[in-house]
N, C-alpha and C positions, 0 to 999 in steps of 0.2 A: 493583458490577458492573452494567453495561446488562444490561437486558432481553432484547435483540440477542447478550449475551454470556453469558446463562445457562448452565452443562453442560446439556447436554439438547438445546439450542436449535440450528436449523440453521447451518453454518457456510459454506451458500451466499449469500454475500450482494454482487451483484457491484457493479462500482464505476459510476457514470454515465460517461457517454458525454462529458458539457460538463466533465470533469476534464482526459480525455487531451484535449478539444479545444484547452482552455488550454493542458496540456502543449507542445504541436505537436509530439509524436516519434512514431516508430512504431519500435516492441520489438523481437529478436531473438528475448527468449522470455517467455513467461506463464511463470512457475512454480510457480502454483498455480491452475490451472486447472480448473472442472470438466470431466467428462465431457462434459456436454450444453449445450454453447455457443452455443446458440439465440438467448439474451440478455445473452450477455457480450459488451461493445464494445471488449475492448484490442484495443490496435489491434498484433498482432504476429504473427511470422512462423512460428514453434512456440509450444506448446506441451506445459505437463507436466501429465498429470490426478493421478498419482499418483508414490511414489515420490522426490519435489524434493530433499529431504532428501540420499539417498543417490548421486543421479546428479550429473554436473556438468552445471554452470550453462556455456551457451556465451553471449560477445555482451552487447550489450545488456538489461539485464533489467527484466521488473515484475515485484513480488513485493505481493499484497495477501494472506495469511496466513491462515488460520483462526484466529479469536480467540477462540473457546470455551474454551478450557483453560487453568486457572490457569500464570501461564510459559510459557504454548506458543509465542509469538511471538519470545522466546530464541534454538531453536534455530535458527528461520528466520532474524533480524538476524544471529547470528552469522556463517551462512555467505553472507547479503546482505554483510557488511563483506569479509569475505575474498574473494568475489568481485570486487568494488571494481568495478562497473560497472554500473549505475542505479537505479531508484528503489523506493522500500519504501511502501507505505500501513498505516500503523496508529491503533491511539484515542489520542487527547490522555491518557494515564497521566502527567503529569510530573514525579510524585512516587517512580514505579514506579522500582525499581533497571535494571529491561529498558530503560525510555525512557532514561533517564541516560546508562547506557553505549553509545545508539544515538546519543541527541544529542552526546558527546561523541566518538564515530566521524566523524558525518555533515562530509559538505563542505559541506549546506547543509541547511536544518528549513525546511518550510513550513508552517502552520498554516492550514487552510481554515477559512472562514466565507462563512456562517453553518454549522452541522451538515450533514453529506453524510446526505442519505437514499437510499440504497442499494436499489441494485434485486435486484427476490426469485427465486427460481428462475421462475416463471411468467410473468416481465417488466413484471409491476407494481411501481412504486414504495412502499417501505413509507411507511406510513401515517404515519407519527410520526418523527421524528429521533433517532438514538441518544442515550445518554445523555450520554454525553462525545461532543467533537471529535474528527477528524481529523490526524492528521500525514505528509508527503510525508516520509519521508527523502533526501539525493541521497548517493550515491556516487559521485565520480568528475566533475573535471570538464563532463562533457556533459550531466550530470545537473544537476548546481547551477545548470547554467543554464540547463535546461528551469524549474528550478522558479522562478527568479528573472523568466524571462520570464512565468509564469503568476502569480507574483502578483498584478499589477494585478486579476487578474477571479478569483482565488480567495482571496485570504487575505493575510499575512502571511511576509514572507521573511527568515530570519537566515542569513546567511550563517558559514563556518565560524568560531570563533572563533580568532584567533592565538594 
């Protein structure tokens, strides 16, 4: 487990800005958003501070998770796939039974590189790179090809396997 993923540890950790640049969309909704968006840059039209879980999802979605908790990231891809309509940010796990069944969902996997270092509630960039990578999941069409157009400047693109 990262550092960044300790139990204990903040699970405010929001995404840069030069991600959804590459992306080039703008959201429908945040779905895990915090309260005090001072220094978050999705770029989207709602969002959800609390509550994701149990409300439904409208439109277009980001979904970047809180990843503190052993499994926690689960309940969120589950209802990212049943939604079926855009993108999930989580850690390079590819061993994890969670990642499997998400890669095995997904229309499309991106893998960013180098490490995403993530910005803090106070709007600095943390210090150090997490322990593991990054992974874009797509859902849906419009999504696969947000992420297939941002490869070039972020990573690595697989598209859905036949």
């Amino acid at each position: 487990m990262a550092a960044h993923e300790r139990p204990g540890k903040s699970d405010e950790w929001y995404t840069p800005r030069y991600i959804f640049e590459a992306l080039g969309e703008t959201f429908d909704l945040d779905v895990a958003a915090p309260v005090d968006r001072t220094y978050v840059t999705t770029p989207a039209l709602g969002f959800f501070t609390e509550g994701a879980l149990t409300r439904e999802w409208r439109g277009f979605v980001w979904v970047n998770p809180p990843f503190g908790k052993r499994n926690g990231l689960e309940p969120w891809l589950d209802k990212f796939f049943t939604h079926n309509y855009g993108i999930a940010l989580t850690p390079d796990r590819t061993s994890a039974p969670w990642w499997q069944a998400a890669a095995r969902r997904a229309d499309g996997t991106l893998f960013i590189s180098p490490k995403v270092r993530f910005i803090k509630p106070d709007g600095t960039t943390g210090e150090s790179s997490p322990g593991t990578g990054t992974t874009l999941f797509a859902s849906g069409t419009r999504a696969a090809n947000a992420l297939r157009h941002a490869a070039p400047k972020l990573g690595v693109y697989y598209p859905k396997a036949a």
